[in-house]
PDB file of N, CA, C and O in Angstrom, chain B, residues numbered from 101:
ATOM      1  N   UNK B 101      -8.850 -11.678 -12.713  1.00  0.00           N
ATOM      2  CA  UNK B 101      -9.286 -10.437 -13.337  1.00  0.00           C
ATOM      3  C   UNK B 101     -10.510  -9.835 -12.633  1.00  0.00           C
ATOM      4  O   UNK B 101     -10.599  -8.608 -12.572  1.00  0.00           O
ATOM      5  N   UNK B 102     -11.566 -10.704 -12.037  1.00  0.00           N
ATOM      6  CA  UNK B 102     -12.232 -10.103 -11.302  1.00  0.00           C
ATOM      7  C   UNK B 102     -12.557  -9.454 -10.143  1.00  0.00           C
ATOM      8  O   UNK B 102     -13.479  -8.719  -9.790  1.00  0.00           O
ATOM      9  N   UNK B 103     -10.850 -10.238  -9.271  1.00  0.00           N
ATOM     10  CA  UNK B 103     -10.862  -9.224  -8.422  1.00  0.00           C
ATOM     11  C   UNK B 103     -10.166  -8.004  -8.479  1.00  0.00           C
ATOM     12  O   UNK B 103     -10.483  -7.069  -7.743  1.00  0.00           O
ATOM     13  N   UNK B 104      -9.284  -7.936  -9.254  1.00  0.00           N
ATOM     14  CA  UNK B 104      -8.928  -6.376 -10.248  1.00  0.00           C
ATOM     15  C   UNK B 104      -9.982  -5.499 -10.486  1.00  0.00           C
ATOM     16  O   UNK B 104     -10.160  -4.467  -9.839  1.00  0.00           O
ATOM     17  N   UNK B 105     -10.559  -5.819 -11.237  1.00  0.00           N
ATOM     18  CA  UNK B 105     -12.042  -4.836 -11.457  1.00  0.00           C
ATOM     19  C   UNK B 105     -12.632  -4.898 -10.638  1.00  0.00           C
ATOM     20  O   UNK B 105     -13.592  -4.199 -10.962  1.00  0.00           O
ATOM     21  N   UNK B 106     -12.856  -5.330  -9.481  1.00  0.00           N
ATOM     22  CA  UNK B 106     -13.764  -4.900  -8.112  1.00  0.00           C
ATOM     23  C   UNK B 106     -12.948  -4.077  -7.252  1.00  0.00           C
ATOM     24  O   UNK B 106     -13.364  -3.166  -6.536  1.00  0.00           O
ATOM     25  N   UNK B 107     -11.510  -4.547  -7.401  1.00  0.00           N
ATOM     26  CA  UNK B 107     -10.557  -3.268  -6.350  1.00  0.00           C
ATOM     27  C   UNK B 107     -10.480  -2.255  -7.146  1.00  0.00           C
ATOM     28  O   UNK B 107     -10.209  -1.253  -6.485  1.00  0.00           O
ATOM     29  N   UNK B 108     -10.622  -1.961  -8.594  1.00  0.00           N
ATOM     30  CA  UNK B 108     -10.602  -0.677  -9.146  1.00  0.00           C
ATOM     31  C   UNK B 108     -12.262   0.396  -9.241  1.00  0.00           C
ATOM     32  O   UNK B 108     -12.579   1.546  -9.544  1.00  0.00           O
ATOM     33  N   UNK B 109     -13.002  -1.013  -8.715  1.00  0.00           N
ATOM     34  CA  UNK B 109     -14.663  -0.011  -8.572  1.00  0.00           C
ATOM     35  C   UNK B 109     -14.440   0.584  -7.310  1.00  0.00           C
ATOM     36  O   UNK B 109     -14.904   1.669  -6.960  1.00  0.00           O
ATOM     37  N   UNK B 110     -13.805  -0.067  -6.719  1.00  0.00           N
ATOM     38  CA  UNK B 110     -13.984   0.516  -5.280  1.00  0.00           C
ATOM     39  C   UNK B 110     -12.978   1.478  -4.981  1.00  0.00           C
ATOM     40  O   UNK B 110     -13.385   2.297  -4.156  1.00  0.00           O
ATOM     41  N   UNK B 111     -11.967   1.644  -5.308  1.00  0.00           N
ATOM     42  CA  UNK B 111     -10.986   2.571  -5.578  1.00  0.00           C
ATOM     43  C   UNK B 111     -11.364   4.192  -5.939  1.00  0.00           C
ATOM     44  O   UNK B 111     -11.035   5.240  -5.384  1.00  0.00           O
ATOM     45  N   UNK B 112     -12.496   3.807  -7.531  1.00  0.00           N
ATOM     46  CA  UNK B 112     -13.014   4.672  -7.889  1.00  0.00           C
ATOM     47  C   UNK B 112     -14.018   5.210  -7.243  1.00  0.00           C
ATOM     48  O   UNK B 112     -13.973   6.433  -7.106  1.00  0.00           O
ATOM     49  N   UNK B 113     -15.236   4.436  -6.648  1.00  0.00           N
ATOM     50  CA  UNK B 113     -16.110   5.000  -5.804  1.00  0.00           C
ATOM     51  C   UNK B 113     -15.692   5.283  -4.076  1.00  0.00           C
ATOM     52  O   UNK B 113     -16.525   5.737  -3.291  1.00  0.00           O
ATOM     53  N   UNK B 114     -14.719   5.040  -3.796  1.00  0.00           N
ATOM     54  CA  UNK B 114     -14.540   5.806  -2.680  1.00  0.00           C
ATOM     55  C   UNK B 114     -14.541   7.064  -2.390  1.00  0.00           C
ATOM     56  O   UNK B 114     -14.130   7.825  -3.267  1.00  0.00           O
ATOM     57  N   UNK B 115     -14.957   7.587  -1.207  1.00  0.00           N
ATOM     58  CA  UNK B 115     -14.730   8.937  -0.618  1.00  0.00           C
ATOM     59  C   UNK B 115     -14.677   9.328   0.457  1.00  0.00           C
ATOM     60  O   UNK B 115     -15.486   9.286   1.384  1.00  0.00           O
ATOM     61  N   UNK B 116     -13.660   9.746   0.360  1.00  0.00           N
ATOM     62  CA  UNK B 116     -12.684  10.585   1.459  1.00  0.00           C
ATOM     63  C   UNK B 116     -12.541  11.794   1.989  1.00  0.00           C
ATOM     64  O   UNK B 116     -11.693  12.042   2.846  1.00  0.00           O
ATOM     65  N   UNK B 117     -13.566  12.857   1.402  1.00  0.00           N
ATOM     66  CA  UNK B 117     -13.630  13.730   1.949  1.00  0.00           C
ATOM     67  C   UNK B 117     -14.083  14.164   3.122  1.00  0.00           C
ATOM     68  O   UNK B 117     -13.697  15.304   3.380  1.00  0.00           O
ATOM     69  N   UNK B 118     -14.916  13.557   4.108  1.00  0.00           N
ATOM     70  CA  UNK B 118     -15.010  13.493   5.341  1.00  0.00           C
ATOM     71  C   UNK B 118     -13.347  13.003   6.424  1.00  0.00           C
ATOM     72  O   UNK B 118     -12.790  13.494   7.406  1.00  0.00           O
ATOM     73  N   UNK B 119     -13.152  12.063   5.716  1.00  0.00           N
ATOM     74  CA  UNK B 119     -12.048  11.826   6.617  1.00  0.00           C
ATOM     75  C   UNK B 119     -10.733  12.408   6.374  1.00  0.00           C
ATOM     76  O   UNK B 119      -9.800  12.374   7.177  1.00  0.00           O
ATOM     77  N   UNK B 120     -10.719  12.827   5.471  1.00  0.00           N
ATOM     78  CA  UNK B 120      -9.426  13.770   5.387  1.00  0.00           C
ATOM     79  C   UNK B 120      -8.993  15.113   6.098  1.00  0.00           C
ATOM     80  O   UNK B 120      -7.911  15.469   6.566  1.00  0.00           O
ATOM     81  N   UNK B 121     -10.569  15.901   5.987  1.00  0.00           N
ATOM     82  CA  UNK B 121     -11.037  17.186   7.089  1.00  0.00           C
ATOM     83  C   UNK B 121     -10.240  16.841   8.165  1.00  0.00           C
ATOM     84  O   UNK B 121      -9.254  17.561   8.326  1.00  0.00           O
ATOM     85  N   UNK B 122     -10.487  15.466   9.343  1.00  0.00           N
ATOM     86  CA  UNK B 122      -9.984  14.980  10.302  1.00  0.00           C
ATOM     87  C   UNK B 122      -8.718  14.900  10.361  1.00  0.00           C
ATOM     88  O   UNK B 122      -8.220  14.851  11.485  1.00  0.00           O
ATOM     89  N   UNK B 123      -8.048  14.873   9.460  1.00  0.00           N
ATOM     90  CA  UNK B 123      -6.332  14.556   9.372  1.00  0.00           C
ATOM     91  C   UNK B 123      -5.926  15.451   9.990  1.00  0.00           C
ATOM     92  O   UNK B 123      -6.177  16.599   9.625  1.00  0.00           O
ATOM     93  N   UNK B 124      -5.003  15.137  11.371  1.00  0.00           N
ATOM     94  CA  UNK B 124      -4.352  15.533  12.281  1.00  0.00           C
ATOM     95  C   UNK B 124      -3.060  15.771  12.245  1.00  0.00           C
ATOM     96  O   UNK B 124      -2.460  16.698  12.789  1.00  0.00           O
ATOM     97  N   UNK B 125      -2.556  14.746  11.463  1.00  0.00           N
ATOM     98  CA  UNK B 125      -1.230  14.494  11.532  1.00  0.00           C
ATOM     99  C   UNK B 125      -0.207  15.416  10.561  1.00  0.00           C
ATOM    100  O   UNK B 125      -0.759  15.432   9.461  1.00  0.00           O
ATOM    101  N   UNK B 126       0.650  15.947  10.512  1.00  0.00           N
ATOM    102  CA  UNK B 126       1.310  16.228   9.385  1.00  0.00           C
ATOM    103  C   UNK B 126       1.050  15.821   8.194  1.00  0.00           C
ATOM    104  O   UNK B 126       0.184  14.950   8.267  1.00  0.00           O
ATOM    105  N   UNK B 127       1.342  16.001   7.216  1.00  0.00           N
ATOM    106  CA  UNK B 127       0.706  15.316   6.005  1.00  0.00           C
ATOM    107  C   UNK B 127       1.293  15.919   4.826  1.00  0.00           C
ATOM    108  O   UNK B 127       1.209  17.142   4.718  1.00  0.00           O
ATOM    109  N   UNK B 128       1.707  15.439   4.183  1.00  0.00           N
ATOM    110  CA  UNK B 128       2.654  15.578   2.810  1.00  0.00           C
ATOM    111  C   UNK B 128       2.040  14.910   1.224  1.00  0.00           C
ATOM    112  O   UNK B 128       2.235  13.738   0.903  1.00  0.00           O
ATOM    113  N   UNK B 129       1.330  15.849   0.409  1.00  0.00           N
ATOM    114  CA  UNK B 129       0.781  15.323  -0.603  1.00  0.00           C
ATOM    115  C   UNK B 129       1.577  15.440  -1.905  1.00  0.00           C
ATOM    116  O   UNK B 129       1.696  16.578  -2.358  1.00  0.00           O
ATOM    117  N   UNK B 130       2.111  14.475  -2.539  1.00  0.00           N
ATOM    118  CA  UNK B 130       2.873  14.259  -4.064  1.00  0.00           C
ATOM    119  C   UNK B 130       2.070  13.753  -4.928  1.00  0.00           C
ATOM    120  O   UNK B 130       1.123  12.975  -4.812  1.00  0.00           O
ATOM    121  N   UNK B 131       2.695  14.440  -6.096  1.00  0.00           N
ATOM    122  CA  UNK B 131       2.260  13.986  -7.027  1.00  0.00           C
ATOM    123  C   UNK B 131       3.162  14.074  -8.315  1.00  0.00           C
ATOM    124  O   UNK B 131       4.097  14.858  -8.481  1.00  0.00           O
ATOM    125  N   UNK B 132       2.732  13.180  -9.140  1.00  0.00           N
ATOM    126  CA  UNK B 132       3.925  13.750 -10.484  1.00  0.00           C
ATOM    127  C   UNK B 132       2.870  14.362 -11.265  1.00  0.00           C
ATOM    128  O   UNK B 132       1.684  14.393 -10.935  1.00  0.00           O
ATOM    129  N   UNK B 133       3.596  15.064 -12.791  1.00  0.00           N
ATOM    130  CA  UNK B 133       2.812  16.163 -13.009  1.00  0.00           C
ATOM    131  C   UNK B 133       2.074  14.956 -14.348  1.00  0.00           C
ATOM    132  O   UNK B 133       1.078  15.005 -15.070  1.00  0.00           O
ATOM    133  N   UNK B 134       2.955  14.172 -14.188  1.00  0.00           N
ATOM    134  CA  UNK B 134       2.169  13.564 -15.454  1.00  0.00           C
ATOM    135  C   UNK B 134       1.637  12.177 -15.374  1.00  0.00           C
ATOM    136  O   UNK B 134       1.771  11.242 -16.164  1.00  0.00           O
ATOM    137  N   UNK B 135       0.595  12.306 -13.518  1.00  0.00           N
ATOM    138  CA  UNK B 135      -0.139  10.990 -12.940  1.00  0.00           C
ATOM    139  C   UNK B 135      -1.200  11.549 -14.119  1.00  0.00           C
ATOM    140  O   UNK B 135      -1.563  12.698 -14.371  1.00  0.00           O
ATOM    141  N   UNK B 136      -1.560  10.221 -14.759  1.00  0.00           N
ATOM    142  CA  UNK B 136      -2.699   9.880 -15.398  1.00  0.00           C
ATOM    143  C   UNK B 136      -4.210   9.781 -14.183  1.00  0.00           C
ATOM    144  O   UNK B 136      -5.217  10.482 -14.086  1.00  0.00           O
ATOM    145  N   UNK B 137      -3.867   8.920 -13.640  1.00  0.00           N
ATOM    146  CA  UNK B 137      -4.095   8.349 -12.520  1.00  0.00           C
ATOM    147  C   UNK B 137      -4.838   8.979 -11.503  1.00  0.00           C
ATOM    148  O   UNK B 137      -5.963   8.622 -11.152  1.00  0.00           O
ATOM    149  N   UNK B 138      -4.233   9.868 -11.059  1.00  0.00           N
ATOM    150  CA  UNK B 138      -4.406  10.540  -9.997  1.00  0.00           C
ATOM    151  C   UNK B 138      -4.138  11.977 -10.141  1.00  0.00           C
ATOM    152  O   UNK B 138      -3.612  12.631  -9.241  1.00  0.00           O
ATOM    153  N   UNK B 139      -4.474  12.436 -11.196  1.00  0.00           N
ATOM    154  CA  UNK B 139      -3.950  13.946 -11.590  1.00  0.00           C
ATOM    155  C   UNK B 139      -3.951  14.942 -10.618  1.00  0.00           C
ATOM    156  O   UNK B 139      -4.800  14.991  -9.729  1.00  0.00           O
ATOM    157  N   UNK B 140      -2.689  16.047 -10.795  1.00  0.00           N
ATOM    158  CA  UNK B 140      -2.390  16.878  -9.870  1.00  0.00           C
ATOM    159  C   UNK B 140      -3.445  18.399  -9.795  1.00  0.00           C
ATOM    160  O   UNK B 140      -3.050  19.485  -9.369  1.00  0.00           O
ATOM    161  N   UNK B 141      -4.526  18.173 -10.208  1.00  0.00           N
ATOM    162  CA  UNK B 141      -5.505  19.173 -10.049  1.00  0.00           C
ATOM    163  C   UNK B 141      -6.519  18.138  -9.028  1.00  0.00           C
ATOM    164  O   UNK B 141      -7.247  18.639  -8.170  1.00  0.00           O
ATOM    165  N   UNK B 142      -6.454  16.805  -9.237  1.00  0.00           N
ATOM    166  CA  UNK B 142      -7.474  15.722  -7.890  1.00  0.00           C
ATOM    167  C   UNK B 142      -6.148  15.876  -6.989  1.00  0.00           C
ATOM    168  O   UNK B 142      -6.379  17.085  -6.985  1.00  0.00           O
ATOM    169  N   UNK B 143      -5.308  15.800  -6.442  1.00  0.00           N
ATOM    170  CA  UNK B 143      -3.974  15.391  -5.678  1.00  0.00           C
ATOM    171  C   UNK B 143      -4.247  16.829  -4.972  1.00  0.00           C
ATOM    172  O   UNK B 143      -4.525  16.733  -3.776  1.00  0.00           O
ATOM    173  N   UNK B 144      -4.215  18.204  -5.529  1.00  0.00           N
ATOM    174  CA  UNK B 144      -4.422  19.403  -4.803  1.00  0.00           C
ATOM    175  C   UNK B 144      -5.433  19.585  -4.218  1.00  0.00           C
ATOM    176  O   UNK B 144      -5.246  20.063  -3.099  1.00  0.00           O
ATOM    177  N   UNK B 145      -6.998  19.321  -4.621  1.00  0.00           N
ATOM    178  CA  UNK B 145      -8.142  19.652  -4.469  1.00  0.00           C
ATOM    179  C   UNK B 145      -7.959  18.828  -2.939  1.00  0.00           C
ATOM    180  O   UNK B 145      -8.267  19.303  -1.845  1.00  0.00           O
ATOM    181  N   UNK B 146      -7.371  17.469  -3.197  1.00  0.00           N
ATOM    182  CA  UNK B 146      -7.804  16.790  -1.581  1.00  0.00           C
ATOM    183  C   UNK B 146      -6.849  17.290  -0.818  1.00  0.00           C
ATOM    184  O   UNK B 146      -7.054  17.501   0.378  1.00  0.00           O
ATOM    185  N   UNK B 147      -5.596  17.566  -1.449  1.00  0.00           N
ATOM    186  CA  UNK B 147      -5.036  18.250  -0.241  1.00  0.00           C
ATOM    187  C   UNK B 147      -5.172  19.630   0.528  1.00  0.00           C
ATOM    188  O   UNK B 147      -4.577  20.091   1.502  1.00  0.00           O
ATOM    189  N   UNK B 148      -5.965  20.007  -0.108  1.00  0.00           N
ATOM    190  CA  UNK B 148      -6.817  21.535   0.095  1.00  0.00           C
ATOM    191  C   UNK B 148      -7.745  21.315   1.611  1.00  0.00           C
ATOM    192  O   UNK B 148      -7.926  22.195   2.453  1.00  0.00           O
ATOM    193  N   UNK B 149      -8.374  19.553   1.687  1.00  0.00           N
ATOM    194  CA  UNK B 149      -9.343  18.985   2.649  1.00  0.00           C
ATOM    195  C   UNK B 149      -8.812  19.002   3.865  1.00  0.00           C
ATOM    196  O   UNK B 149      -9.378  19.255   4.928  1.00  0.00           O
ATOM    197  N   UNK B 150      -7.368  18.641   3.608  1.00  0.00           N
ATOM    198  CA  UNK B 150      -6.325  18.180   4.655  1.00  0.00           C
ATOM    199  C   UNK B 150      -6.339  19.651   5.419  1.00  0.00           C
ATOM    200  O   UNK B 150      -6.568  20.664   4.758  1.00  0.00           O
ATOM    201  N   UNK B 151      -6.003  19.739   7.291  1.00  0.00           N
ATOM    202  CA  UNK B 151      -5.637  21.081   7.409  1.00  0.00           C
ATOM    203  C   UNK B 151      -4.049  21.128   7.154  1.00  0.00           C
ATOM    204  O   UNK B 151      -3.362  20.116   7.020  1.00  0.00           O
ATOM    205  N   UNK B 152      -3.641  22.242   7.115  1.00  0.00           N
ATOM    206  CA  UNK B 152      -1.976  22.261   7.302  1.00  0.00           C
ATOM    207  C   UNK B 152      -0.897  21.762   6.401  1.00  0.00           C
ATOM    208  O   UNK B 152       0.328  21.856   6.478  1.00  0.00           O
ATOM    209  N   UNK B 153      -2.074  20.930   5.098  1.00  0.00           N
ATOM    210  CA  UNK B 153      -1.318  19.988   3.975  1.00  0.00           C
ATOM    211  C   UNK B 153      -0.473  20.826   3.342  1.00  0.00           C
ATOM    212  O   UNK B 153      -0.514  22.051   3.224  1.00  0.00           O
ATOM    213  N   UNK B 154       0.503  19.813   2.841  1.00  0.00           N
ATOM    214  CA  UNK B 154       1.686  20.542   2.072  1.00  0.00           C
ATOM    215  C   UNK B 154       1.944  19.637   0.784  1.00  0.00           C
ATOM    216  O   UNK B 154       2.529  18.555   0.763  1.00  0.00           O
ATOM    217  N   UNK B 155       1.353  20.353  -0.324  1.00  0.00           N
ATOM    218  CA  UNK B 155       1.174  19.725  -1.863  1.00  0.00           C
ATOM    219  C   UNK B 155       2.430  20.366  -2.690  1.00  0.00           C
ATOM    220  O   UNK B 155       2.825  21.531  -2.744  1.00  0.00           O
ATOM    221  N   UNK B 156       3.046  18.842  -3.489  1.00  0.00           N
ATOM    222  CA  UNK B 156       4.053  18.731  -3.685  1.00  0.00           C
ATOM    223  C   UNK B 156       3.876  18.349  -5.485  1.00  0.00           C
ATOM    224  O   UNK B 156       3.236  17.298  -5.503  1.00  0.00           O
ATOM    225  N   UNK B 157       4.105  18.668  -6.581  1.00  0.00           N
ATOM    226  CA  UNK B 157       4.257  18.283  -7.777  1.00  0.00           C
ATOM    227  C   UNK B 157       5.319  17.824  -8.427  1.00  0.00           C
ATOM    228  O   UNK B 157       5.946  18.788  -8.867  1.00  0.00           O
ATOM    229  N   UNK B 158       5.975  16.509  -8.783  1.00  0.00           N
ATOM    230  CA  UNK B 158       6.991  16.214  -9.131  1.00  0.00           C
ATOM    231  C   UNK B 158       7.014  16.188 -10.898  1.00  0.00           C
ATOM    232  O   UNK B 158       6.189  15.635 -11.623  1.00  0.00           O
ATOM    233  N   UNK B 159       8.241  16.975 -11.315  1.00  0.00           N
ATOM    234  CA  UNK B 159       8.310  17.089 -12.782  1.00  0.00           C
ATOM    235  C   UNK B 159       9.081  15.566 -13.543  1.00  0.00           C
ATOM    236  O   UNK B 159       9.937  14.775 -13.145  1.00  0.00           O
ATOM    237  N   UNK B 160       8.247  15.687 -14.830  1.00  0.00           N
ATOM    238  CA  UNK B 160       9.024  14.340 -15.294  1.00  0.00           C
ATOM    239  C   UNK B 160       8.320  13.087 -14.320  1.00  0.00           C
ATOM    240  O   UNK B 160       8.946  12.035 -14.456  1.00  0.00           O
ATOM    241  N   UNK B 161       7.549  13.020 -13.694  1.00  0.00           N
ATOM    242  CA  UNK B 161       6.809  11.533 -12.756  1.00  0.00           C
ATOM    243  C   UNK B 161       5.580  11.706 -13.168  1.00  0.00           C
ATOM    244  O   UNK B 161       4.836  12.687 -13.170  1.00  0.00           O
ATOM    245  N   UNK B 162       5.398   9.996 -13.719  1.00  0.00           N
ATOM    246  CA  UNK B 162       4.023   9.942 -13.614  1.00  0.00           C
ATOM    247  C   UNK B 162       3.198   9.868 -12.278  1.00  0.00           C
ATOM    248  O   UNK B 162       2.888  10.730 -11.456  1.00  0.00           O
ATOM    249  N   UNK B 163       2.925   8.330 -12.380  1.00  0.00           N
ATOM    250  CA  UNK B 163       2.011   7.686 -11.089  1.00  0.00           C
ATOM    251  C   UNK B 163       2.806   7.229 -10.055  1.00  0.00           C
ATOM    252  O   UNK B 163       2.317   7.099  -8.933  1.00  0.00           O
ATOM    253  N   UNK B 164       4.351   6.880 -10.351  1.00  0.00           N
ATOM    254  CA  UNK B 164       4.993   5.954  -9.200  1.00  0.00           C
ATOM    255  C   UNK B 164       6.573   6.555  -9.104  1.00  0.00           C
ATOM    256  O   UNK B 164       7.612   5.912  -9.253  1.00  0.00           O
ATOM    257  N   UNK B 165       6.434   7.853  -8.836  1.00  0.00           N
ATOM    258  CA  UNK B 165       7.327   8.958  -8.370  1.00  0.00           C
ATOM    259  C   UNK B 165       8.526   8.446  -8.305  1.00  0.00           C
ATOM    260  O   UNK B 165       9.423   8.601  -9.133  1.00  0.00           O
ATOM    261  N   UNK B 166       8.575   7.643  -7.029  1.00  0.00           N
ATOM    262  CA  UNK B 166       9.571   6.741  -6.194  1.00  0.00           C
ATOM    263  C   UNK B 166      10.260   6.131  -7.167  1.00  0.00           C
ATOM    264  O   UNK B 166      11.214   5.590  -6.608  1.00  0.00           O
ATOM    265  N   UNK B 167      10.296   5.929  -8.285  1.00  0.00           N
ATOM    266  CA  UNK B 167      10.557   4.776  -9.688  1.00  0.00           C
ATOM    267  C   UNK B 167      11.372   5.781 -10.699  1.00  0.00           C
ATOM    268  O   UNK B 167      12.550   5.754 -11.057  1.00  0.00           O
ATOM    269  N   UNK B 168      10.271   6.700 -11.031  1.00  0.00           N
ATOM    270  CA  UNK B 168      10.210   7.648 -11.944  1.00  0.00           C
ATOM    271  C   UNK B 168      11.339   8.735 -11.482  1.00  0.00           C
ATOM    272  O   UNK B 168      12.047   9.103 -12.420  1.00  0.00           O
ATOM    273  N   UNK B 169      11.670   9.374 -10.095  1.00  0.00           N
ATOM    274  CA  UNK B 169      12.413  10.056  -9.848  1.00  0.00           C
ATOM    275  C   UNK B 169      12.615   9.698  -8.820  1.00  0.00           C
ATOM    276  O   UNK B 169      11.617  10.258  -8.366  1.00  0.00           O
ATOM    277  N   UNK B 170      13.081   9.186  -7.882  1.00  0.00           N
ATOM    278  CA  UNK B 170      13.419   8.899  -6.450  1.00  0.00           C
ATOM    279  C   UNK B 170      14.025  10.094  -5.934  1.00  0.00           C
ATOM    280  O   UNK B 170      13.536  10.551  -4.901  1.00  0.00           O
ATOM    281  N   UNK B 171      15.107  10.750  -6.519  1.00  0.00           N
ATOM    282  CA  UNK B 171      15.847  11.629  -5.391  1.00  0.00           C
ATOM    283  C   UNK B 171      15.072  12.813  -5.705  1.00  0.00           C
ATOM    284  O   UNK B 171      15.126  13.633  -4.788  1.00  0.00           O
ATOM    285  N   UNK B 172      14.259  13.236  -6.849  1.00  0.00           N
ATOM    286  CA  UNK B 172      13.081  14.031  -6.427  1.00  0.00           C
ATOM    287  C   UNK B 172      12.128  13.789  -5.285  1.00  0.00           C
ATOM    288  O   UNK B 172      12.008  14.564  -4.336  1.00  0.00           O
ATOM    289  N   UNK B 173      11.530  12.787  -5.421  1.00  0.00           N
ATOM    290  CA  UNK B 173      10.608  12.072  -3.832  1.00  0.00           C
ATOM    291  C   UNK B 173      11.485  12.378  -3.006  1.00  0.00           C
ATOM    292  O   UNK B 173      11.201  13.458  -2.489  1.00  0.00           O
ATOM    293  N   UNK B 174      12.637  11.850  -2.538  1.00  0.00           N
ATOM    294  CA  UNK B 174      13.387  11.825  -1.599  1.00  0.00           C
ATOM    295  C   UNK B 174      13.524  12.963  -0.751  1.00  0.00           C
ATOM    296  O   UNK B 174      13.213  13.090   0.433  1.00  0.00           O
ATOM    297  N   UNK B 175      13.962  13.646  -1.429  1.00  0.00           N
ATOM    298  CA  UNK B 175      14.047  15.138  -0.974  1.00  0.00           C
ATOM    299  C   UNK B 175      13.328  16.276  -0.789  1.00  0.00           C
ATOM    300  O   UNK B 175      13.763  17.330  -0.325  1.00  0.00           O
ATOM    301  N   UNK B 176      11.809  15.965  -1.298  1.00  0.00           N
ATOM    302  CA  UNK B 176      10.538  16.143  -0.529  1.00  0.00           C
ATOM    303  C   UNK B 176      10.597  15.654   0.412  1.00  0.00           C
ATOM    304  O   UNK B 176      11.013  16.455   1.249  1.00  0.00           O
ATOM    305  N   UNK B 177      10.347  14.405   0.949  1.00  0.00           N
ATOM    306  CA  UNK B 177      10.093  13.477   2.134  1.00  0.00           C
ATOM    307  C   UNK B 177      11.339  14.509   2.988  1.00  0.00           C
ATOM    308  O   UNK B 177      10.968  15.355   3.800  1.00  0.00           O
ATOM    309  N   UNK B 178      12.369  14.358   2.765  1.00  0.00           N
ATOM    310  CA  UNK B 178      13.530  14.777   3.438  1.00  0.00           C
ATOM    311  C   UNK B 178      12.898  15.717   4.245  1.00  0.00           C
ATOM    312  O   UNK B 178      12.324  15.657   5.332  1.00  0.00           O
ATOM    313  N   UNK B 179      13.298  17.155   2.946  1.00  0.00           N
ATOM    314  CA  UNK B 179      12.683  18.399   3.669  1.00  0.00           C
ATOM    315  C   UNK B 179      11.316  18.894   4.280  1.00  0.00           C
ATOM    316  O   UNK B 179      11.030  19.987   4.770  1.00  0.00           O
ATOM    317  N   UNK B 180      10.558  17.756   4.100  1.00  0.00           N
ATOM    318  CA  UNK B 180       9.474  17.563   4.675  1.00  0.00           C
ATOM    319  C   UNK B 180       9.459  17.635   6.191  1.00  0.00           C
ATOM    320  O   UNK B 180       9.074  18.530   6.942  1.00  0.00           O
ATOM    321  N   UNK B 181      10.025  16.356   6.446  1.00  0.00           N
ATOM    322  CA  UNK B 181      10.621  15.788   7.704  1.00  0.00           C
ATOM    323  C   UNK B 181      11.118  16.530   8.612  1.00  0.00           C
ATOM    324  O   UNK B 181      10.969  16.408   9.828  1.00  0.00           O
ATOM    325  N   UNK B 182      12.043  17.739   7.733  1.00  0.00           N
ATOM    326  CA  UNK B 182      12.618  18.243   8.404  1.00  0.00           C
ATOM    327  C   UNK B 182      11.988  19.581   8.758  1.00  0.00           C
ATOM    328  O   UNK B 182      12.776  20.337   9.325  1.00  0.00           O
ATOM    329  N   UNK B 183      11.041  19.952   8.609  1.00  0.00           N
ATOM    330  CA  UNK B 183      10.368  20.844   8.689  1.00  0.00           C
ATOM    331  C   UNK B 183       9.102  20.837  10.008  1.00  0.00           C
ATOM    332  O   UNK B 183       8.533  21.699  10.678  1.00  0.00           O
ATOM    333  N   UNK B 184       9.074  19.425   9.908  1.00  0.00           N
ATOM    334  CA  UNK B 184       8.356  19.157  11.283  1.00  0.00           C
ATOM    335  C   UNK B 184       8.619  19.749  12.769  1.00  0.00           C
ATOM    336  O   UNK B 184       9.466  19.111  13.394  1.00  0.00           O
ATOM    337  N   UNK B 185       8.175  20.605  13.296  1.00  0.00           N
ATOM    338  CA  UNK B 185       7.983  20.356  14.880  1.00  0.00           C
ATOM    339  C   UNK B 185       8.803  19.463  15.311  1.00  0.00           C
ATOM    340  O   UNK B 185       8.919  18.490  14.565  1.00  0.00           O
ATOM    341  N   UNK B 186       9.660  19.452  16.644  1.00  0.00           N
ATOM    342  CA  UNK B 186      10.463  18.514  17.322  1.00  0.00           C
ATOM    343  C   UNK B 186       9.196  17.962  17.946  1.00  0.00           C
ATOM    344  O   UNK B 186       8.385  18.615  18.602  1.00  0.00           O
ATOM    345  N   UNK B 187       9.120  16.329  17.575  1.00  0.00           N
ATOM    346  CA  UNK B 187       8.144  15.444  18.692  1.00  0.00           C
ATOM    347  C   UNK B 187       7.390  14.812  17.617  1.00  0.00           C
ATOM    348  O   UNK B 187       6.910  13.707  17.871  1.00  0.00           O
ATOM    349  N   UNK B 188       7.140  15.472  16.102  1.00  0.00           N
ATOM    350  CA  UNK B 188       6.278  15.505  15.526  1.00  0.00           C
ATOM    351  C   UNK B 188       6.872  14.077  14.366  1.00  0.00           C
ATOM    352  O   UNK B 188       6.042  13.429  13.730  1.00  0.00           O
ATOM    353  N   UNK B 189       8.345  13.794  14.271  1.00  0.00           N
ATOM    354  CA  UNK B 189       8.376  12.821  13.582  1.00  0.00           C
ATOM    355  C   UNK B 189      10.075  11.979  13.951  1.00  0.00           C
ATOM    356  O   UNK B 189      11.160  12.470  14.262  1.00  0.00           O
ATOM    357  N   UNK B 190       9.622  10.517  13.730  1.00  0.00           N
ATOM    358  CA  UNK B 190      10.496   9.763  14.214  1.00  0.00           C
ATOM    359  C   UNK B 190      12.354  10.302  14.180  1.00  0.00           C
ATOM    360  O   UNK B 190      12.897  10.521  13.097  1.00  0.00           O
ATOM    361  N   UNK B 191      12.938  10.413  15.203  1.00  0.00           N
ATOM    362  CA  UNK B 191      14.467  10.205  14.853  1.00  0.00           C
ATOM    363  C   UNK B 191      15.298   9.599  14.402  1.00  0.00           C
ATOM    364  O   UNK B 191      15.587   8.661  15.144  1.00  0.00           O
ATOM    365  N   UNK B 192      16.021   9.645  13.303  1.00  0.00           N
ATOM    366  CA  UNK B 192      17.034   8.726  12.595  1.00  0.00           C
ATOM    367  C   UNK B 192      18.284   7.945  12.959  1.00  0.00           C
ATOM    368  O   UNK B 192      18.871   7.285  12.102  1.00  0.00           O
TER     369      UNK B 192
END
C-alpha cells in the first residue's frame, strides 16, 4: 500500500508542461467523457501544450477507453494513423 500512495503522489505532483511544448511527434489525445481521473477539460488543456495535437473525447468511457469502448478507441487510433504524413507512421 505504500508504494501505491507514493506512485499516486507522484503522479499527482508531476509536471509536464515544459515537456509537452517539445512534443514533436504526432500526437493523439483521448479521453472518455466520463474520466474521473483525468477529466476531459485537464486532457484538452494539455493537449492545447502539444503543437499540432489532436484531442479526442470518447462518449460512454470512463478512464480505460480501450475496455469501456474499444471500437470507439480503435477507430480514433485508426483514423488517426491514417491521417498521418507518409513516413510519419509505421506500415501494416
Amino acid at each position: 500500500l505504500p508504494g501505491y500512495i507514493g506512485t499516486c503522489m507522484a503522479v499527482r505532483d508531476a509536471d509536464f508542461t515544459d515537456s509537452a511544448r517539445r512534443i514533436a511527434a504526432p500526437t493523439l489525445c483521448i479521453v472518455g467523457d466520463r474520466d474521473g481521473s483525468t477529466p476531459p477539460d485537464l486532457v484538452r488543456s494539455f493537449s492545447e501544450l502539444i503543437p499540432g495535437a489532436r484531442f479526442e473525447v470518447i462518449r460512454g468511457a470512463g478512464h480505460i477507453p480501450c475496455i469501456e469502448q474499444p471500437d470507439a478507441l480503435a477507430n480514433l487510433i485508426r483514423d488517426f494513423v491514417a491521417s498521418l504524413p507518409e513516413g510519419k507512421h509505421a506500415h501494416g
